[in-house]
N, C-alpha and C positions, 0 to 999 in steps of 0.2 A: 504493500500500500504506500505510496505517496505521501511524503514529509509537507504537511500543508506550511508554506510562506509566514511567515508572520510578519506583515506589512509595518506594521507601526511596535517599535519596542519605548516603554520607558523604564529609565531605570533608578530609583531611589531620588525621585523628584524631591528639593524643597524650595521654598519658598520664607523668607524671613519680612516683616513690617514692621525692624526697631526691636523690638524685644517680644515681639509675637512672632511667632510659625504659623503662616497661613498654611503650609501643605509640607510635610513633613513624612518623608521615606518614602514618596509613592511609587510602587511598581508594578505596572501591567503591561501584558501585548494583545496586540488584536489580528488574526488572521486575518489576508485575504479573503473577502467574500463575507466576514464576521460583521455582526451588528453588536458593539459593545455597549453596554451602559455604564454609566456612574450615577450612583444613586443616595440621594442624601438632602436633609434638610439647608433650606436657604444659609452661607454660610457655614458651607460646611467644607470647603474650597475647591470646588466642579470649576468654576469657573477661572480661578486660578492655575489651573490643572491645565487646564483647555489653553489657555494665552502661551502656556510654556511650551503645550505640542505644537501650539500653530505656529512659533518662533514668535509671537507679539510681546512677550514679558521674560525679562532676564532671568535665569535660575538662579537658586544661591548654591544649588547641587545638584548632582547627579545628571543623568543623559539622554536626550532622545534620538531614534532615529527613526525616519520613512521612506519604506524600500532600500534599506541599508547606508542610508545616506544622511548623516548628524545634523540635526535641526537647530537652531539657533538662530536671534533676530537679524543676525546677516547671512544666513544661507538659503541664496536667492530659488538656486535648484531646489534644493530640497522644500521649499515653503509651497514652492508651485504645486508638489505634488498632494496637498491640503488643502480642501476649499473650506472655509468658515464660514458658519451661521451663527452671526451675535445673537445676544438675547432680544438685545434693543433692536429696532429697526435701523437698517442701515439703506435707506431709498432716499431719491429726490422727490415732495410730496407732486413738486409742479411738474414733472417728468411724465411718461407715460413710462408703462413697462416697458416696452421696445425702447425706448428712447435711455430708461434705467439699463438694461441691458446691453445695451449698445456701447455706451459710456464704460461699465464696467468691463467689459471684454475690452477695449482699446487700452483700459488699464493694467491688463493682462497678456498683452501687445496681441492679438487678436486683428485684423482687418480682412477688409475686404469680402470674398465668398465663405471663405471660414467664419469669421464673424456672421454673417447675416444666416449662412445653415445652421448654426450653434443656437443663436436668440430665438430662430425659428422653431428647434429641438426642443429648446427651453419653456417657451410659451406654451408648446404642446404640452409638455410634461408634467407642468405648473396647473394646468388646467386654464389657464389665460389668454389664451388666442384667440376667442373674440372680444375680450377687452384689451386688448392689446394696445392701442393707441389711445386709449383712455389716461387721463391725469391719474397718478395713483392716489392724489389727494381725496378723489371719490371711490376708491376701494374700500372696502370691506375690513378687520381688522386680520379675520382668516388670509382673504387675496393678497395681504402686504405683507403677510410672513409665508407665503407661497412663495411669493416674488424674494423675499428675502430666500430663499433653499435655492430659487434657480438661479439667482447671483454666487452663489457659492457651486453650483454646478454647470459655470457657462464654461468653465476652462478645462472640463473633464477629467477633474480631481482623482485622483486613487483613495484617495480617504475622504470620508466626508465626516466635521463635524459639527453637530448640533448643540446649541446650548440653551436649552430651556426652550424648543421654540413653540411650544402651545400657552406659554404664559400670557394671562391677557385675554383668551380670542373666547367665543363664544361657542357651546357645545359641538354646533355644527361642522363651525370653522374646524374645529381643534379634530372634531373627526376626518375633515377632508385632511389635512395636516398629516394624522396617524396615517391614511390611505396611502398617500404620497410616500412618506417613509417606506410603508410596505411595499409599492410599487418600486422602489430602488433596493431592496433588499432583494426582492423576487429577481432583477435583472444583474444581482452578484456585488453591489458597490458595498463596499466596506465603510462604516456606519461607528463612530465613536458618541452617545447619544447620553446627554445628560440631563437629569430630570427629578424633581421630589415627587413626581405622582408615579407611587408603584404599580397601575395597573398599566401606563404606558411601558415602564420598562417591564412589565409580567408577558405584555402582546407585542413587545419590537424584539426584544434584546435574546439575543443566544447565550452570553456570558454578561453576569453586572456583578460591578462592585457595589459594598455598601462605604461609603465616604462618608465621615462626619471629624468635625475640627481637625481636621487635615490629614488624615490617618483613613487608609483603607483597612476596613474592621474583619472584613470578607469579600468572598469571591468565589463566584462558581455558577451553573446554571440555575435558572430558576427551583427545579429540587433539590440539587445538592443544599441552596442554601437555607430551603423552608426543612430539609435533615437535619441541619443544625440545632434548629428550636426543637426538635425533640418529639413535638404533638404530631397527632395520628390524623386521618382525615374520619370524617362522620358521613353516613350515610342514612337518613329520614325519608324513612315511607309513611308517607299517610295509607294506612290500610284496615281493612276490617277482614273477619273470620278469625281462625286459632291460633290466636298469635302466642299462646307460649307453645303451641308446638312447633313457630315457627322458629321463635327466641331460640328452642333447645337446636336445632336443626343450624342458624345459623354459627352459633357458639362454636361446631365441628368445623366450620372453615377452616381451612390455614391462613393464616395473616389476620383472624379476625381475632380482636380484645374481648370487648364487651359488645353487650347485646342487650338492650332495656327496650319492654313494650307496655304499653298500655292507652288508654283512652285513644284508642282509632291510629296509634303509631307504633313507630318501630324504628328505634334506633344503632344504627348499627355503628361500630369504632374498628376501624381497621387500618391497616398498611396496604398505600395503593389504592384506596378502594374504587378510581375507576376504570382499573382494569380487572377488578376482583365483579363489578357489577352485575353483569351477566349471569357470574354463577348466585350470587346476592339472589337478584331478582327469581330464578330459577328455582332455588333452593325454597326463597317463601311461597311461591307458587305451588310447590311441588305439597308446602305442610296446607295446604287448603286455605291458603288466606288471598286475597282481593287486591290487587295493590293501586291506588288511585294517584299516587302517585310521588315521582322520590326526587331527593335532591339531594347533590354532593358537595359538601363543604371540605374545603381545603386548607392547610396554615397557607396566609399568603407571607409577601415579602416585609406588610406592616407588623408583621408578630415577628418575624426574624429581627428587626430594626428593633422594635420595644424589647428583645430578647439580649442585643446584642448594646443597647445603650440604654436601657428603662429609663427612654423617654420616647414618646410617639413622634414618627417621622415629621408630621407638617407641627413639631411645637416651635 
């Protein structure tokens, strides 16, 4: 099998502000083709993190590189190869997007038919090419952080990354948003993706850290790190018929803990449980009970974070 790339390495990042450590030994890499998160409350230094891989903020330590090639605020190569999306908007409001886009790519020394196939790429992708020659100052608050992703993707970056960019926008936006991310993870771009909302990084991210006062706490995919917490997943059937012969019936699984029923339920505690479901549901069927209907609760990434700092992520 094939040794996958690891496009972006950091290595024992810090950061110093006088007698504070904003970011303090951090070290991660991100495959080719990997969608990585950083995950952690406002201040918790994502964003500091982020300035040091794009070469935008001096280190006080340690290394990065992308595609093998050492990042820093004067390495001109290697920064090309990083397209950034700020938290904040980074548009002319009086501009249209073609006209933002256009601007940006010459700044990326871009002309001519390259440039104009690119913005034309870009407006597709963005979802924006029938507003395209519109002022962005009548956009949408979703359409100007759309527009902000496809400025960071007009120069066909090898890494992309994101810093908070659903902050602000409104449900809908913030859906289209996620959409778009997933539509570049689907076509293979490698994706460094920072965010305090754990159900974006629960639906983007292949691999996330947890970040808080400058210290990655953990790392690993989404199960490995809800293994950490310890708690089992639950599974609640609303059902009727015999339900302690379905109680005793379940208790035989393998992977299953406990098993409590009463008043029209049935509660099951297991490891995995949904891959265990099938035989779950099968098993109470089989003891004569009714099942109307079930649902799987999971530890998410919020009980790993209160696990791993008892304090809740957005405090």
């Amino acid at each position: 099998m094939a040794e996958v790339e690891q496009l972006l390495v950091c290595r024992d990042l810090r950061k110093d502000y006088g007698e504070r450590t904003a970011v303090n030994g951090v070290s991660f890499h991100i495959d080719r083709g990997e969608t990585y998160g950083l995950l952690g409350p406002n201040g918790a230094g994502k964003t500091t993190t982020i300035s040091m891989i794009c070469g935008l903020l001096e280190r006080d330590g340690g290394e990065v590189t992308v595609a093998g090639q050492a990042v820093d605020v004067s390495a001109v190569e290697a920064k090309a190869a990083v397209g950034f999306v700020p938290q904040d908007l980074a548009i002319y409001p009086d501009l249209s997007a073609r006209e933002n886009l256009r601007f940006f790519g010459k700044l990326q020394r871009m002309s001519g038919k390259e440039l104009d196939e690119r913005v034309d790429a870009v407006l597709e992708l963005t979802g924006l090419a029938d507003r395209a020659n519109d002022r962005t100052e009548d956009y949408s608050g979703g359409m100007k952080r759309r527009l902000n992703i496809g400025i960071g993707l007009l120069h066909e970056p090898q890494l992309l990354v994101l810093d908070e960019p659903t902050v602000g926008v409104d449900p809908q936006s913030r859906n289209a948003i996620l959409e778009a991310v997933d539509g570049l993870r689907a076509e293979g771009m490698s994706i460094l993706y920072t965010t305090h909302y754990m159900e974006e990084a629960e639906r983007l991210c292949d691999r996330i850290a947890i970040i808080d006062e400058g210290v990655i706490l953990a790392e690993g995919t989404r199960r490995e790190l809800v293994d950490l917490v310890g708690q089992l997943d639950r599974v609640n059937m609303s059902a009727s018929g015999d339900l302690p012969a379905a109680t005793k019936a379940l208790e035989a699984i393998e992977r299953v803990q406990d098993v409590s029923s009463g008043d029209g339920a049935v509660e099951v505690i297991a490891e995995g449980a949904r891959t265990l479901l099938p035989e779950i549901i099968r098993v109470t069927s089989d003891a004569g009970v009714e099942i109307r209907s079930v649902e799987v609760t999971e530890p998410d990434l919020e009980a790993v974070f209160l696990h791993l700092t008892g304090k809740a992520l957005r405090d």
